[in-house]
C-alpha positions as CSV (number, residue, x, y, z in Angstrom):
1,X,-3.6,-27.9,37.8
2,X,-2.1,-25.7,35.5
3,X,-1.7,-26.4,31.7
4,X,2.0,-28.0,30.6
5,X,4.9,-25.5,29.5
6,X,3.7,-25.2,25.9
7,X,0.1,-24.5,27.1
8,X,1.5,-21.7,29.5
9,X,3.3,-20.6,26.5
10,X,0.7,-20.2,24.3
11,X,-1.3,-18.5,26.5
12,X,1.1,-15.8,27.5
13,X,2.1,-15.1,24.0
14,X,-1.8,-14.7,23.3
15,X,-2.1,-12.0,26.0
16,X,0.8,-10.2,25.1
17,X,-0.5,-10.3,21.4
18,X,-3.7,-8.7,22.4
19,X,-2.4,-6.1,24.6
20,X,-0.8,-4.1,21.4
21,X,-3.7,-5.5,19.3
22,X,-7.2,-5.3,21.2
23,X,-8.9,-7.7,18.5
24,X,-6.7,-10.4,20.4
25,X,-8.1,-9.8,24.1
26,X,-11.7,-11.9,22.7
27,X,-9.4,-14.8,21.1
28,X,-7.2,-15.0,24.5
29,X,-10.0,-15.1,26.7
30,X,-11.1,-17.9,24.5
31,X,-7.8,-19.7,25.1
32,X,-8.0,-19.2,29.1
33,X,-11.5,-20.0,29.0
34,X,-10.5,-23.4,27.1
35,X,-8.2,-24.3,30.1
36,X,-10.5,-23.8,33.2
37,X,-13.9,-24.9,31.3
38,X,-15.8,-21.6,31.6
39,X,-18.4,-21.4,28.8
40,X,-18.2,-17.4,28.9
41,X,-16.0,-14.8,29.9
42,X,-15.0,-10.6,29.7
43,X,-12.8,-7.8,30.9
44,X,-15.3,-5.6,33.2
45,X,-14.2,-1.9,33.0
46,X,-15.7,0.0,35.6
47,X,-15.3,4.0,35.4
48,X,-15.7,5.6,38.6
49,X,-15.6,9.1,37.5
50,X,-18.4,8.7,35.1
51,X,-20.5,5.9,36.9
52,X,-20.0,4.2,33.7
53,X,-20.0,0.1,33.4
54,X,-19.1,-1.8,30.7
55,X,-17.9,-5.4,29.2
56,X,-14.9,-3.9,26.7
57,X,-14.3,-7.0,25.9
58,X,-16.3,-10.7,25.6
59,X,-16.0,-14.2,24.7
60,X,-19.4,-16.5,24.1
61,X,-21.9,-13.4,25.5
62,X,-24.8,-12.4,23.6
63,X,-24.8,-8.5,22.6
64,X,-28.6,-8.3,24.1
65,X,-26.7,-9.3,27.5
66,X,-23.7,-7.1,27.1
67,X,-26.0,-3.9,26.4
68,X,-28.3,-4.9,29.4
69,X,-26.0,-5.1,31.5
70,X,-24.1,-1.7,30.3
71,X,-27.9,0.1,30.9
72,X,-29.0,-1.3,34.3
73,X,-27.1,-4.6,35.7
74,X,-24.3,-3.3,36.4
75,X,-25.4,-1.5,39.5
76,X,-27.1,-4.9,40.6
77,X,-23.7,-6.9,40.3
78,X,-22.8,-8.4,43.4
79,X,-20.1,-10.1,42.2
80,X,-18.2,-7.0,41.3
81,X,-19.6,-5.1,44.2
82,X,-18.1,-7.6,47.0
83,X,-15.0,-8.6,44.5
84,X,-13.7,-5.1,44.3
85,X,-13.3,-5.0,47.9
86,X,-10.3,-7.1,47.6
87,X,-6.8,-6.3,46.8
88,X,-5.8,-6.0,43.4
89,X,-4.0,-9.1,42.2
90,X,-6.7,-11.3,44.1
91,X,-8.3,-14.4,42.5
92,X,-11.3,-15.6,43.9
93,X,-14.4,-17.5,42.7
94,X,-18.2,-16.4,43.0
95,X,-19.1,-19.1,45.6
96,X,-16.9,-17.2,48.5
97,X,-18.5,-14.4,47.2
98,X,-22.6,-15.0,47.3
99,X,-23.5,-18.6,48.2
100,X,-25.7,-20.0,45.7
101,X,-28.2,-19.8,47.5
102,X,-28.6,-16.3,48.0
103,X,-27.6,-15.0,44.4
104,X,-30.8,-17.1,43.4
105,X,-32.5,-15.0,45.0
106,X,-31.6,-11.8,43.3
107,X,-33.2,-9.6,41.2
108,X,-30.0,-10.0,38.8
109,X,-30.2,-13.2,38.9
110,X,-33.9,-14.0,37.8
111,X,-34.0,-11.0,35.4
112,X,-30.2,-11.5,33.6
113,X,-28.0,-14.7,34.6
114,X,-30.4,-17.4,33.9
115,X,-30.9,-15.8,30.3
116,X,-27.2,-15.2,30.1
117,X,-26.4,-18.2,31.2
118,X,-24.1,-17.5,33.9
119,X,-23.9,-19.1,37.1
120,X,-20.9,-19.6,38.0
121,X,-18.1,-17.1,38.0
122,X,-14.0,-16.7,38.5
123,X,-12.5,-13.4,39.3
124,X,-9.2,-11.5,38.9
125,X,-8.9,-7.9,40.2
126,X,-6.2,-6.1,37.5
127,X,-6.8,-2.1,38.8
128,X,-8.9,-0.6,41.0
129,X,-8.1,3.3,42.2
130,X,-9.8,6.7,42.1
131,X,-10.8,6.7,38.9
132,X,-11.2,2.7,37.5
133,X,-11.4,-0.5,38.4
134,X,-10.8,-3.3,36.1
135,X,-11.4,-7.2,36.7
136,X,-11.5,-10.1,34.0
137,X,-14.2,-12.4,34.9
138,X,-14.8,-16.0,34.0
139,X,-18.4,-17.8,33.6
140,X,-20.1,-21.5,34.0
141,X,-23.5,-22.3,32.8
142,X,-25.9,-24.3,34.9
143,X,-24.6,-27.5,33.3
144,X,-21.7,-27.0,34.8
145,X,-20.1,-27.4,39.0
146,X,-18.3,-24.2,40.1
147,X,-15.0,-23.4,39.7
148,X,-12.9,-25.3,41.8
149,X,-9.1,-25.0,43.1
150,X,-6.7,-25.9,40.1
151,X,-9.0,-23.4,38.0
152,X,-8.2,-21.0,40.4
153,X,-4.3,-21.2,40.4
154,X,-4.5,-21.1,36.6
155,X,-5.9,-17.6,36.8
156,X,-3.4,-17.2,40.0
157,X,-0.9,-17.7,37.6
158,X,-1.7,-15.5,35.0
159,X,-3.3,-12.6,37.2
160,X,0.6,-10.6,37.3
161,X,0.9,-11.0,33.6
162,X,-2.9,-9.9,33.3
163,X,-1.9,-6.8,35.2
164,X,1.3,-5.8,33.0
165,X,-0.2,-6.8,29.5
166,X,-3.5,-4.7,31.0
167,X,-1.4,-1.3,31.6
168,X,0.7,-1.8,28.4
169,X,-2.6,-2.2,26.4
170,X,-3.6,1.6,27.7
171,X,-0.3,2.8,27.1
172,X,0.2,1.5,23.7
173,X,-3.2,3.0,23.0
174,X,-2.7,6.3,24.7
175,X,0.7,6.4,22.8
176,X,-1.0,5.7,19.3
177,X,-3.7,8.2,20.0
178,X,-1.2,10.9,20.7
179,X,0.7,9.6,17.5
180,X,-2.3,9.7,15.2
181,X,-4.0,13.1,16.5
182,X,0.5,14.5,16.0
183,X,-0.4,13.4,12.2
184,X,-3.3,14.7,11.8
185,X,-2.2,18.4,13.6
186,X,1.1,17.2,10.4
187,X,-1.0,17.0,7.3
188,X,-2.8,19.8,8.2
189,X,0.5,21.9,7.4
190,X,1.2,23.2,4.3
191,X,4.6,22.6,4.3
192,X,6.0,18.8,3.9
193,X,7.4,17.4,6.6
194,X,8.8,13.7,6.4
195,X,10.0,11.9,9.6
196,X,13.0,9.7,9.1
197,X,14.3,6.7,11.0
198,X,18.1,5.6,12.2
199,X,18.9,4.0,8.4
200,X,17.0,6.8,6.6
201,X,13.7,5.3,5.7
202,X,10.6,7.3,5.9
203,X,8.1,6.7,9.2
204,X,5.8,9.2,8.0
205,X,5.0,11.5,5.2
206,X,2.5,14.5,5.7
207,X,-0.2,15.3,3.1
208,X,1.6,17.7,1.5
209,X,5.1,16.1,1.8
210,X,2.6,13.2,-0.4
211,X,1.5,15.3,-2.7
212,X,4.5,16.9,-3.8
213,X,6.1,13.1,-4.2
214,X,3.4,12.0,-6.1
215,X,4.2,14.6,-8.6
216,X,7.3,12.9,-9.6
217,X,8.5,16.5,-10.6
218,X,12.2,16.5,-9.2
219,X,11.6,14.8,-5.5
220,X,11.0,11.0,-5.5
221,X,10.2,8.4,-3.0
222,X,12.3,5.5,-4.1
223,X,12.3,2.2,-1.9
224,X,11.0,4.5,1.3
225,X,14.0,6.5,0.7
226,X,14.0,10.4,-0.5
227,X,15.3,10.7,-3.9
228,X,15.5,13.4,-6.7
229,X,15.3,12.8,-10.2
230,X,18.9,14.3,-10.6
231,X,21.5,11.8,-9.6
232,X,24.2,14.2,-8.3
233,X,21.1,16.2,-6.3
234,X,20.1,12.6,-5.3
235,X,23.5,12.1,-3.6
236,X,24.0,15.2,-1.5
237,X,20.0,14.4,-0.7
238,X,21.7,11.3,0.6
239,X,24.9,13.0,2.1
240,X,22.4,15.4,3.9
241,X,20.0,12.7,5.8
242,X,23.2,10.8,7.2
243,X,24.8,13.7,8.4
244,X,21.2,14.6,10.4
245,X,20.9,10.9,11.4
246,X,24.6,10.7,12.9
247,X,23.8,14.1,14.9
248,X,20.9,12.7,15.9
249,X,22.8,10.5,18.7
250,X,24.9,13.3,19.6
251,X,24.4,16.0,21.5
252,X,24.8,18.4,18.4
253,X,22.1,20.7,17.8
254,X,23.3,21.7,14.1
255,X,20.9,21.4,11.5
256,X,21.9,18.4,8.8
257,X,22.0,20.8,6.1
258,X,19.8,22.6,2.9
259,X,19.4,22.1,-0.6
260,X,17.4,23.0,-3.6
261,X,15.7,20.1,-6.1
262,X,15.1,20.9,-9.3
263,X,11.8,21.0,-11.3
264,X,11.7,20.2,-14.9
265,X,9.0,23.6,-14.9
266,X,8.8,24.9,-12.0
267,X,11.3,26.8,-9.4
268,X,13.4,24.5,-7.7
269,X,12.2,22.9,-4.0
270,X,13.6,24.4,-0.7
271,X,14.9,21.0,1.4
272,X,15.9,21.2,5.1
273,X,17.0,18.0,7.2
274,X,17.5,18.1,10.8
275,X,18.8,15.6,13.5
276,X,15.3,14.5,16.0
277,X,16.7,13.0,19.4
278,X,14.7,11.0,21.9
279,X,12.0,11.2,19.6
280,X,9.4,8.0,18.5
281,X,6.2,7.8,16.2
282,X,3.5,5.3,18.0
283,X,5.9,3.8,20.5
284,X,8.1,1.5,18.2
285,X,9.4,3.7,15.6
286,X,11.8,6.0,17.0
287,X,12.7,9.5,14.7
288,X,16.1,10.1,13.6
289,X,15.9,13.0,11.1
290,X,13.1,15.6,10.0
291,X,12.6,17.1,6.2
292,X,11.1,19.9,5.8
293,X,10.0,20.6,2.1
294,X,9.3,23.8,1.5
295,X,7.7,24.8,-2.3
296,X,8.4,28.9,-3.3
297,X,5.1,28.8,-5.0
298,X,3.4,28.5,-1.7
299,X,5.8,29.6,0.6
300,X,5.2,31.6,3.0
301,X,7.8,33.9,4.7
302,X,8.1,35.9,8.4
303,X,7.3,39.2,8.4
304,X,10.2,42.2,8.4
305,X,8.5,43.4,11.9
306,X,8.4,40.0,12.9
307,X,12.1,39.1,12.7
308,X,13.0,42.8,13.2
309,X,11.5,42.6,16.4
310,X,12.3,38.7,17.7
311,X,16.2,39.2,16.6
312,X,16.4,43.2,16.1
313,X,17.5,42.7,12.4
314,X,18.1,45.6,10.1
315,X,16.1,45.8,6.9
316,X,18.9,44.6,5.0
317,X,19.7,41.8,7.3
318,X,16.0,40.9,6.7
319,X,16.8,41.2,3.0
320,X,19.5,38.8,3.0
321,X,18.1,36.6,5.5
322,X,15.1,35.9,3.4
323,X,17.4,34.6,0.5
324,X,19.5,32.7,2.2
325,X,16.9,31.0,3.1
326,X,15.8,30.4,-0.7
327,X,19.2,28.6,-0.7
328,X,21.3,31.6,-2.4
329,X,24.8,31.6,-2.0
330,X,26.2,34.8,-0.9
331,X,28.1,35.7,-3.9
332,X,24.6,34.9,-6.0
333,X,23.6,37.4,-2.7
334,X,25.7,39.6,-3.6
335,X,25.2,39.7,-7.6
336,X,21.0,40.3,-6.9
337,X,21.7,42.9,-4.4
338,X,24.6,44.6,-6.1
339,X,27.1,44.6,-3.1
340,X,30.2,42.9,-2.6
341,X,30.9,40.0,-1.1
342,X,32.2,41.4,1.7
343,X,29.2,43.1,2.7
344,X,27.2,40.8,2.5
345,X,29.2,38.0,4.4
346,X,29.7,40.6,7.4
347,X,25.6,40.9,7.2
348,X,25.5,37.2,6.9
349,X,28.1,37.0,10.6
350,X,25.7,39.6,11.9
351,X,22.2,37.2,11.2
352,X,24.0,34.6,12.9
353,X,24.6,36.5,16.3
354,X,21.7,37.9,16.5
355,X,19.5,35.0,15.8
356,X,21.9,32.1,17.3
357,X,22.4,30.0,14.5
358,X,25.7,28.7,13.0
359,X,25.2,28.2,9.7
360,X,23.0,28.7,6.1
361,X,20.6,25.5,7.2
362,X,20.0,26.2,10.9
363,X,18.7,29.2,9.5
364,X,16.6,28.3,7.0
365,X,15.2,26.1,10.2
366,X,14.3,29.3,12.0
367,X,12.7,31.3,9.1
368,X,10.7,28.1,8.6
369,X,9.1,28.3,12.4
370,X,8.6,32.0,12.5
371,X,6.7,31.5,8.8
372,X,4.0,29.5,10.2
373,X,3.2,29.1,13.9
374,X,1.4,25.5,12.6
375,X,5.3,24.4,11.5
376,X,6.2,25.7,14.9
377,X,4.4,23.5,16.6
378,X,4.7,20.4,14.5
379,X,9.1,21.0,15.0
380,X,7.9,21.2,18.7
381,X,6.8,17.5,18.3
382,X,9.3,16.0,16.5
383,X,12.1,17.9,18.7
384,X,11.7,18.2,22.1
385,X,13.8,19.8,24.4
């Protein structure tokens, strides 16, 4: 018979916990375990590929048991050797398995169930292909009758939501493996990258995005928000991360837009914010907009051969490309140089063709990449195509 509504309930918001928390799985099997009267139970993961047997998960079984059974029991299970012959999705008990009578007279059972007190068992089959085969498995002591029919349609009913909470546990955990080895390959950059969500709030701050908050020296982290110490610097900051968050849902490629934050000592900070599309950070935190924060005094720039032979720029079109992307204007261009305007806005129109931006920012993008191959690879990440 299966538990009332708020019993069901429970139980299916406990499994649904544990598959995006794995401390949950031993408290849920607890739960299900509570309903059909086992006195034990696990998730059996069985790794064809590697011939490798384990319990990932237990409830109420000694740790002596679990490692014996990971060393040499496994291959002596005749449970799981006859279960796993069945579809997946099958429920069955250990009676139409083994009779009692012949289990006793296994080696397994003389040398491992009697001293881990399992004699009964209850078996749902959640994979089994190629390469794994997964089952959760239910016990009974000798004090106790096997399991009988209403036990079984309470694991009946649970076996398809087993299944789905099952995948979603190794997808969630593939997903926040990927995420944490992305920040690791982040923080080892050294320039700061900070990942930005639909209402401008930061998901996640490299190590040297960190650092150069911490300082408190013209960029601040106020209320998870970017923030400069100057108040009209802190608005365009703000003007600049809406515009990248509105391109983000559009199919705009343009770059959100540049600035320089000043230092009370110390040259001023190069900022870039980008739109990120179709982008998320372990599964639930989706990326709208990227900083990049780029400090002169460890900058590091492209080479002249290097951009002379990706976009066929002059030496003076390097020249000016190069302070552009120190946020000049090209008048200030123009002044350092000692050309007019004129010239350097027609170099300026030629940078554009030839390397396929638009405008000042996109640039400043590009030079960015081609400075460090690691900044390559983390844009890569946070902006597929």
């Amino acid at each position: 018979m299966l538990p009332g509504r708020q019993g069901l309930s429970n139980l299916l918001a406990a499994l649904y916990d544990a598959a995006a928390d794995p401390s949950l799985w031993e408290p849920f099997i607890e739960q299900v375990a509570e309903k059909t009267g086992a006195t034990s139970g696990a998730l059996l993961i069985l790794d064809y590929e590697h011939s490798n047997y384990s319990l990932s998960t237990s409830w109420h079984m000694a740790s002596d048991s679990i490692r014996l059974y990971q060393e040499h029991y496994h291959s002596l299970d005749i449970w799981a050797q006859r279960g796993l012959v069945n579809p997946v999705g099958h429920v069955l008990n250990s009676q139409s398995l083994c009779p009692t009578s012949e289990i006793q007279e296994t080696e397994i059972y003389n040398d491992y169930m009697l001293q881990a007190e399992i004699e009964h068992g209850m078996f749902t089959i959640l994979e089994n292909n190629k390469s794994c085969a997964a089952s959760m498995s239910l016990y009974r002591n000798r004090s106790r009758r096997e399991f009988s029919e209403s036990n079984l349609h309470v694991l009946r009913f649970l076996t398809p939501h087993l299944r789905r909470a099952f995948k979603l546990h190794f997808q969630l955990s593939e997903a926040k493996a990927h995420a944490a080895g992305a920040e690791a390959a982040f923080d080892m950059l050294p320039t700061g990258l900070v990942l930005l969500d639909s209402k401008g709030k930061i998901i996640f701050m490299n190590k040297t995005a960190a650092n150069t908050a911490a300082r408190s020296d013209g960029l601040l982290v106020i209320g998870n928000h970017l923030r400069t110490e100057r108040s009209e610097e802190s608005e365009r900051m703000t003007a600049m991360v809406d515009s990248a968050i509105s391109l983000s849902t559009k199919a705009a490629t343009s770059a959100g837009g540049a600035m320089l934050v000043s230092r009370r000592s110390l040259p001023p900070l190069q900022i870039v914010v980008s739109p990120v599309r179709n982008t998320r950070l372990q599964m639930f935190h989706k990326i709208a907009a990227v900083a990049f924060i780029n400090d002169p005094l460890r900058s590091q720039r492209p080479s002249e051969a290097v951009l002379r032979e990706l976009y066929g720029l002059t030496s003076a079109e390097v020249r000016v490309a190069l302070l552009l992307s120190d946020v000049h204007t090209p008048r200030a261009i123009a002044e350092m140089i000692g050309v007019t305007d004129n010239t350097v806005r027609s170099q300026i129109k030629s940078i554009y063709a030839k390397t396929g931006v638009r405008r000042q920012s996109e640039l400043i993008r590009l030079l960015l990449i081609h400075a460090e191959p690691s900044v390559q690879s983390a844009w890569k990440q946070t902006n597929p195509r």
